[in-house]
N, C-alpha and C positions, 0 to 999 in steps of 0.2 A: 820824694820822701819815702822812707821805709812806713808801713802804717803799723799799728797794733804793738807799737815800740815806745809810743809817748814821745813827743816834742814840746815839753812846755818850760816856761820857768816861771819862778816862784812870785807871787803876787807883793806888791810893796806898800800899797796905799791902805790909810786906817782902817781898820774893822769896825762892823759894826755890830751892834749888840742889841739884846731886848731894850736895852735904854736910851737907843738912840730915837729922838721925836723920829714920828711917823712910822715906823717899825714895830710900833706895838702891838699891831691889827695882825703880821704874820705870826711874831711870836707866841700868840695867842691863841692862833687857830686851832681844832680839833680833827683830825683826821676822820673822815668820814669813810670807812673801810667797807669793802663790799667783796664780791667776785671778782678776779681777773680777765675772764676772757677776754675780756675788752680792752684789756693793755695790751694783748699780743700783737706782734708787726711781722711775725715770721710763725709756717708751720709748725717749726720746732717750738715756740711759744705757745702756739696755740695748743699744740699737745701738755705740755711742761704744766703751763697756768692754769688747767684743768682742774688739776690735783686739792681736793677740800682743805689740804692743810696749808695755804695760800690765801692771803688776803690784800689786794691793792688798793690804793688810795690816790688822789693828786694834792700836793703840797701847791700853794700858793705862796709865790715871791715877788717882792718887782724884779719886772725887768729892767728896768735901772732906778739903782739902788739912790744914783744921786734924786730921782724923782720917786721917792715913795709910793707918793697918789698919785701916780700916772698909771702905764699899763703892768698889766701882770704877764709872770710865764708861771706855767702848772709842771713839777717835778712828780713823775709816773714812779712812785713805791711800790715795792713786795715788800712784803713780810710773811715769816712761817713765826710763827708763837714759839715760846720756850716749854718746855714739858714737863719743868723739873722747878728746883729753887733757882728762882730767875735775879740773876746779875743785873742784867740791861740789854741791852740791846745792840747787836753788833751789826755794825755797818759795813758793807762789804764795795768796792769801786774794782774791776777788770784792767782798768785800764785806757791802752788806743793812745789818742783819746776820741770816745766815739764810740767806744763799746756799752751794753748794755748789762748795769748792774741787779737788772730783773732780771734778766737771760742766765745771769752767773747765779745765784743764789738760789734761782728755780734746778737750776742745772747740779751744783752740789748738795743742794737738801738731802738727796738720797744715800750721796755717800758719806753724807755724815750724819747719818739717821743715828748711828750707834755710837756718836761723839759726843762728850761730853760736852762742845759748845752747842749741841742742837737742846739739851738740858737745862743749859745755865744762861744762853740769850736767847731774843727774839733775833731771827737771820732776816735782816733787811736789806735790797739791796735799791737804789736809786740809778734813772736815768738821769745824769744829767743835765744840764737844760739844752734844749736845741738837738737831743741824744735820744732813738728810740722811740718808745711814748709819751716823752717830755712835748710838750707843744709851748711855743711855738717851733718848728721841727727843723731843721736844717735841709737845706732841698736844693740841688742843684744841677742833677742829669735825671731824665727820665732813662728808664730800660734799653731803647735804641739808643740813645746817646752815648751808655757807660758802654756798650761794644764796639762804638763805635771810638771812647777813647782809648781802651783796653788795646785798640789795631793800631792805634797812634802810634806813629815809630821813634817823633823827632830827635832822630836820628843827623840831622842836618846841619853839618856846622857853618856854612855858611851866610853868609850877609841876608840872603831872602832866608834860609831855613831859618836863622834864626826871627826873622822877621814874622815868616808864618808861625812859629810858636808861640812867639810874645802874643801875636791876634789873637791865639787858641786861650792864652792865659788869663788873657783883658777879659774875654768875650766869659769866661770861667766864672772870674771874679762877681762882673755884671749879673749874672745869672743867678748866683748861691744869694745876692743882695735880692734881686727880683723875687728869687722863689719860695725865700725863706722869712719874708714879714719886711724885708727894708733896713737899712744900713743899722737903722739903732739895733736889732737885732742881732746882727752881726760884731757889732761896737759890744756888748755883752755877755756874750757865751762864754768868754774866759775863765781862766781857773782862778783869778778872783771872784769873782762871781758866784760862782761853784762852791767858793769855800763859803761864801759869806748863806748863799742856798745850805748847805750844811748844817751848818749851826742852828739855821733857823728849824731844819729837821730833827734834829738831836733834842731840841726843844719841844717840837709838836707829840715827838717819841715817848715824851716826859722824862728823858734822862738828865740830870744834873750834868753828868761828866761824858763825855763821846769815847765809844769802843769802834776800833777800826782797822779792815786789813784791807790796804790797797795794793796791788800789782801793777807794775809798769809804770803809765803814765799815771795810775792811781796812788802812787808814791809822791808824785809832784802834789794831788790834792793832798795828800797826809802833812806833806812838812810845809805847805803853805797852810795849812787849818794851824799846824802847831805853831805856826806863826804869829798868823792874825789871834786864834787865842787859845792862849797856851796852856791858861788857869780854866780851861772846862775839857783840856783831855785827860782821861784814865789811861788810856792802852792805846797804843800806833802799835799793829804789824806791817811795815814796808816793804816790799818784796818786791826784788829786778827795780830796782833804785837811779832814779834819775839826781845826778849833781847838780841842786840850783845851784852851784857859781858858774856853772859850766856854758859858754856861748853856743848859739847855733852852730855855728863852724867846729866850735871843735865836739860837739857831741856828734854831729853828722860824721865827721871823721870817723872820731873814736867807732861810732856804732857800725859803718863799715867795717870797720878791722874786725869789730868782733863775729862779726859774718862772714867774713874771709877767715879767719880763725875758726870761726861752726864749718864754714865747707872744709878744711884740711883735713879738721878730725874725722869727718863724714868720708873725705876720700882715703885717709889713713886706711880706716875703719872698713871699708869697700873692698880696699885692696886686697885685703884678707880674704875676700868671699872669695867662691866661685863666680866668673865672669862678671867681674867687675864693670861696667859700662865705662869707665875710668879709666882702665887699666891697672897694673900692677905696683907700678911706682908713682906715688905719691905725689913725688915731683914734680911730673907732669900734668897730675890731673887739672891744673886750672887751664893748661895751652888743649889739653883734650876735650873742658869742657866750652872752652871757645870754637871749640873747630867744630862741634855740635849742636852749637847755639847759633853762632855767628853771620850762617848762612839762612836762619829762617828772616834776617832783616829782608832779603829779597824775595824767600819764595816761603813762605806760611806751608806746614803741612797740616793733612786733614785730622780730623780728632770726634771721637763719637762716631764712629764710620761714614762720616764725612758730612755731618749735619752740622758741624763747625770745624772752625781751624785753631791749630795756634800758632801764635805770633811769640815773634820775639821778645816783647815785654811780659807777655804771662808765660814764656818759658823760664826767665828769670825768675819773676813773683811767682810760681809754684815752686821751683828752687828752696826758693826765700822761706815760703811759707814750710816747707820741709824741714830747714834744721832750726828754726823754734825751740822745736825736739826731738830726742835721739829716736825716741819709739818709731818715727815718721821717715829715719834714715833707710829702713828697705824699701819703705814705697817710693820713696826718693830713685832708688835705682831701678826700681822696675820702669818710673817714669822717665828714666833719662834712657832705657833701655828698649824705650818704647820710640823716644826720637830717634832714636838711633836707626830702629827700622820703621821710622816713617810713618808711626801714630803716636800725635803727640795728646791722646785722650788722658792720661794719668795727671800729666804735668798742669791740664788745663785745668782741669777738678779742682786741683791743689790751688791751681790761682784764683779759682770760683771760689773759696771757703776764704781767702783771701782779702778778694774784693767783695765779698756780703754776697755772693751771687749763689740765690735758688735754685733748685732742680727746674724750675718751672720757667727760669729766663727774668723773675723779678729780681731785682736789690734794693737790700739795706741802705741805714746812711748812714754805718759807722765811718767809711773811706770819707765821704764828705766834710763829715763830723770832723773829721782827723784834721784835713786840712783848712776847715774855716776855726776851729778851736787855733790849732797851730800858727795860722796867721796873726789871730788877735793876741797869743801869748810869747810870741819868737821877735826876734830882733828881725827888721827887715834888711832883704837886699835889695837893697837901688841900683847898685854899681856894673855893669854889664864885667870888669874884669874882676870885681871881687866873686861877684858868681862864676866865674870862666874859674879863676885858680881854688874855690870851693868845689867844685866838679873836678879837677886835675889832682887833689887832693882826693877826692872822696875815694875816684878811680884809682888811685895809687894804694890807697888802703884795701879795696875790693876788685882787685882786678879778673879775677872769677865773672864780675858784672859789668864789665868795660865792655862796651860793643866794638871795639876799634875802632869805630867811623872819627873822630877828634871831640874836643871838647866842644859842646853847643852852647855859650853862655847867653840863652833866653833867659831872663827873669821870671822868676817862677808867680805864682798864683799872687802870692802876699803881698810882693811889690804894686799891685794895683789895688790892695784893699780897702774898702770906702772908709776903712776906721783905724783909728792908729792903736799900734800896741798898749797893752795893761799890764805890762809887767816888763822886767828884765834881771838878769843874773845877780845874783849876790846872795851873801851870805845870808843863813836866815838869823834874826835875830826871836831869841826861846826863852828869856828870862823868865822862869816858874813853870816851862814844862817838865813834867813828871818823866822819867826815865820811860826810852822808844826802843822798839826792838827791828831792826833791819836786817833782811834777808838777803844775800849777793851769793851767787852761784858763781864756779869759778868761768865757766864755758857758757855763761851765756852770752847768745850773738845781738841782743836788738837793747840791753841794759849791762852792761860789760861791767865785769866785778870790781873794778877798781871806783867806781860812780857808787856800791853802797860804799865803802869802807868809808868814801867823803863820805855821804850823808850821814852814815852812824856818825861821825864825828861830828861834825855840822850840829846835827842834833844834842850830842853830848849823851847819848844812847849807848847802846851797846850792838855788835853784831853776832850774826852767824853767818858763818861763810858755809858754803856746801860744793862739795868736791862734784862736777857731771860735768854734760850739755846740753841744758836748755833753759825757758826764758821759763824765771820764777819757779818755786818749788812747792810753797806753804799749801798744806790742807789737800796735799794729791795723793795722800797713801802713804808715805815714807811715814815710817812711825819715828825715827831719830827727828824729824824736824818738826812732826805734827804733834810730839809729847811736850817736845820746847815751847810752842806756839800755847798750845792748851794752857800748858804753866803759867805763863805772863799773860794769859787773855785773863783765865778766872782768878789766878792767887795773886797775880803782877810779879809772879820769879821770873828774873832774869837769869840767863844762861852765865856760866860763869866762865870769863873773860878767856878768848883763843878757842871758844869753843865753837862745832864743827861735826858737819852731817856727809853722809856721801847716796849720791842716789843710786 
C-alpha cells in the first residue's frame, strides 16, 4: 500500500445524532481545555504544542457506537482561538489515514497567522481515534521491528516465498489486534466511526453547523460526514479527493498511474538539468531507474556513512515520498545521485519522513494507522489470484516500482483481519447538503485528478481544478487558490464554474 494517500470508502450505516438514546452523555460533554505538552508523540510536537496560543483537550466517544455504555476512546483536540469576529470553528483532517490533525494545525497556525481564517475561526485540528494522541492508540511494531520490516524484500514469488509472506501478514494482523486494546478495537477505527466522532465534536465545539478542510484521505471523512449528516454542514473544503464509488482495485491502479505519471514529469523535468542521474531522455528513465534500484534487492548499500543501509523497499518509498511534490524533485536527484555512487543516505531520510521515523530511531503510528484504518474500511482480498492480477495490474501502471522478481500474490495484512469491513463503495447519498468545494490538482500522484471531478459531482458541489504536481494544494501559499478557499470558508462564495488555479 502507498501510505499518506488515503484507502478508505465511504461509510453506509445510519448515523447517529444527539438524539439517539444513550448518546446524550457525549453530546453533552464540555471540553475541558488546558496545555498541550502532553499531547505530543513527536519532538516536532513537543516543540509545535509549546506555543501559548494552543489549547488541547480529549473528547470522549464510545468506542462502539452500537454499545453506548460500554467502553470509551478519547479524541486528542488542538485548538488555536479565533482573533477576530469568530464564524466558528474550522476543522481541519491531513489525511493518511493515520496522520495527525494536531500536528497539521500546530504546524500552519503560523502561516496563516495573517489569514483571514486565523480571524474568523477557532483552527482545530483532531486525531482521529486510534491516530496520534487519540487513545486507545493503534500499536503494532516496536522500533526494532519496523527495521526490521522496512529490510523485508518479499520479493518471493514463489510457493514457500509466498508462504513466508502470508506468516509475516497473519503474524502482522495478530499483533496490531494484541497491541492495540483487542479485536473490538480494531472492529471500530473506521471512517464511520470517525464521522459519527466528528459530529459529536462539532457539537462539544458548540457549533450548530461543521466547517471543514480535509486532504487526501481527509476528503473520504468529509463526504462520508456529508453523508451521514448533511443538514449540520456549513462548508466542506475537499482537497486531493478520494472517489467513494471507486473499488480497492481500481483506486490502487488508478493511484499507481498517477505515480508513474509524478515520476515522468520528474524525469522530463531532470533531463533538463545538468547531470541528470536519469539521463537525458526521458524515455528511458524508468529502465535507468530499474538498473539503479534493482540490484540493491541483493546487495543494500551503506547510508549515513555506514551506521545504516538502504534496501530496496525504502529506495522506492523515498522515491515515492519525493514526488508528493515538485519542491522535493531536486532532492529526489541528488538522492538517486547518491545511489548511484554508492550512498544511499538521501533516499533513506526521505523514506524515514515516510515511514514516521525520527532522527532518534523511534516511529510514529501513522504507517500502522494507515493500514489497520485501511483494512477495516477497503473491501478484502481473500483470493490468492485476484491479489496476483491486482499486483500485475498495479505493476503495469507503475512500472518505475516493479522489482522484476514476478508477481508475489501473498495476501496482504487485511485478509486476516479479526474484524470485518464497515464500509464499501457507492454513491453518497446528500439530500440537503449545502453546496461543497473540491479541490483536484491536475499532476497529483497519490489522489489523481479525475477522483475530485467524481467527488465534486457526487456531491453536487463545485470544483477547482489546479494546473502542478503535487498531492493537495489548499492553504500552502498560492494566493489564486487560498483567495478561493477563504471566499467559501467565511462568505460560502463559490468559485464560478471552469474555474482554475495553477501553482
Amino acid at each position: 500500500m502507498l501510505a499518506g494517500c488515503a484507502q478508505s470508502t465511504t461509510g453506509t450505516a445510519a448515523p447517529e445524532s444527539e438524539s439517539t438514546p444513550g448518546l446524550e452523555r457525549f453530546y453533552d460533554q464540555e471540553l475541558s481545555w488546558g496545555p498541550c505538552a502532553d499531547y505530543a508523540t513527536s519532538d516536532m510536537d513537543r516543540s509545535a504544542f509549546a506555543a501559548d496560543t494552543f489549547e488541547c483537550a480529549r473528547l470522549e466517544v464510545p468506542l462502539d457506537y452500537a454499545q453506548p455504555d460500554g467502553e470509551t476512546a478519547q479524541v486528542a483536540v488542538l485548538r488555536q482561538k479565533a482573533t477576530g469576529d469568530k464564524v466558528g470553528s474550522l476543522l481541519f483532517n491531513p489525511g493518511g489515514p493515520g496522520a495527525s490533525g494536531m500536528s497539521l494545525v500546530a504546524s500552519l497556525a503560523g502561516s496563516l497567522a495573517t489569514s483571514p481564517l486565523s480571524q474568523r475561526f477557532d483552527l482545530v485540528g483532531f486525531d482521529p481515534r486510534g491516530v496520534g494522541a487519540s487513545t486507545p492508540t493503534i500499536d503494532c511494531l516496536n522500533d526494532a521491528e519496523w527495521e526490521a520490516e522496512r529490510a523485508d524484500l518479499d520479493v518471493d514469488p514463489s510457493p514457500a516465498g509466498v508462504e513466508q509472506t502470508e506468516a509475516e501478514n497473519r503474524q502482522y494482523a495478530q499483533q496490531c489486534t494484541e497491541r492495540s486494546g483487542g479485536a473490538d478495537v480494531l472492529a471500530n477505527v473506521g471512517t464511520r466511526d470517525v464521522v459519527r466522532d466528528l459530529d459529536i465534536l462539532r457539537e462539544a465545539l458548540g457549533d450548530e453547523k461543521l466547517n471543514y478542510v480535509g486532504y487526501s484521505y481527509g476528503t473520504r471523512i468529509g463526504s462520508a460526514y456529508a453523508e451521514a449528516f448533511p443538514e449540520n454542514v456549513r462548508a466542506l473544503v475537499l482537497d486531493g479527493a478520494l472517489d467513494p464509488t471507486q473499488t480497492t482495485v481500481e483506486r490502487t491502479v488508478a493511484q499507481n498511474a498517477g505515480f508513474q505519471q509524478a515520476f515522468e514529469a520528474y524525469a522530463a523535468d531532470c533531463a533538463k538539468q545538468p547531470n541528470c542521474p536519469l539521463g537525458t531522455d526521458p524515455a528511458q528513465a524508468t529502465a535507468a531507474f530499474q538498473a539503479l534500484t534493482r540490484p540493491l534487492i541483493d546487495a543494500p548499500i551503506p547510508a549515513e556513512g555506514g551506521a545504516r543501509t538502504l534496501s530496496y523497499p525504502d529506495a522506492v518509498t523515498g522515491t515515492i515520498q519525493a514526488l508528493y511534490l515538485e519542491e522535493l524533485w531536486p532532492v529526489l536527484s541528488r538522492g538517486i545521485s547518491g545511489l548511484a555512487s554508492g550512498d544511499g543516505t538521501i533516499l533513506l531520510r526521505l523514506a524515514d519522513i515516510y515511514n514516521d521515523r525520527a532522527q532518534d530511531g523511534t516511529y510514529g503510528n501513522s504507517i500502522e494507522a494507515f493500514v489497520v484504518i485501511s483494512c477495516v474500511d477497503e473491501e478484502r482480498i481473500t483470493d490468492r489470484a485476484e491479489q496476483a492480477e491486482l499486483i500485475r495490474r498495479a505493476n503495469e501502471a507503475a512500472p518505475f516500482r516493479d522489482d522484476g522478481r514476478g508477481v508475489v500474490a501473498a495476501l496482504d495484512p487485511c485478509a486476516f483481519w479479526p474484524a470485518p469491513p464497515t464500509s464499501e463503495p457507492h454513491i453518497p447519498q446528500v439530500e440537503g447538503l449545502p453546496p461543497t468545494l473540491t479541490i483536484s490538482v491536475t499532476g497529483d500522484p497519490a489522489t489523481p485528478y479525475q477522483a475530485g471531478v467524481d467527488l465534486a459531482e457526487a456531491l453536487g458541489g463545485s470544483l477547482l481544478s489546479v494546473e502542478g504536481n503535487q498531492h493537495t494544494a489548499a492553504l500552502q501559499g498560492n494566493a489564486c487558490i487560498d483567495d478561493i478557499v477563504n471566499a467559501y470558508l467565511i462568505d460560502l462564495q463559490l468559485p464560478a464554474e471552469g474555474a482554475s488555479c495553477t501553482l
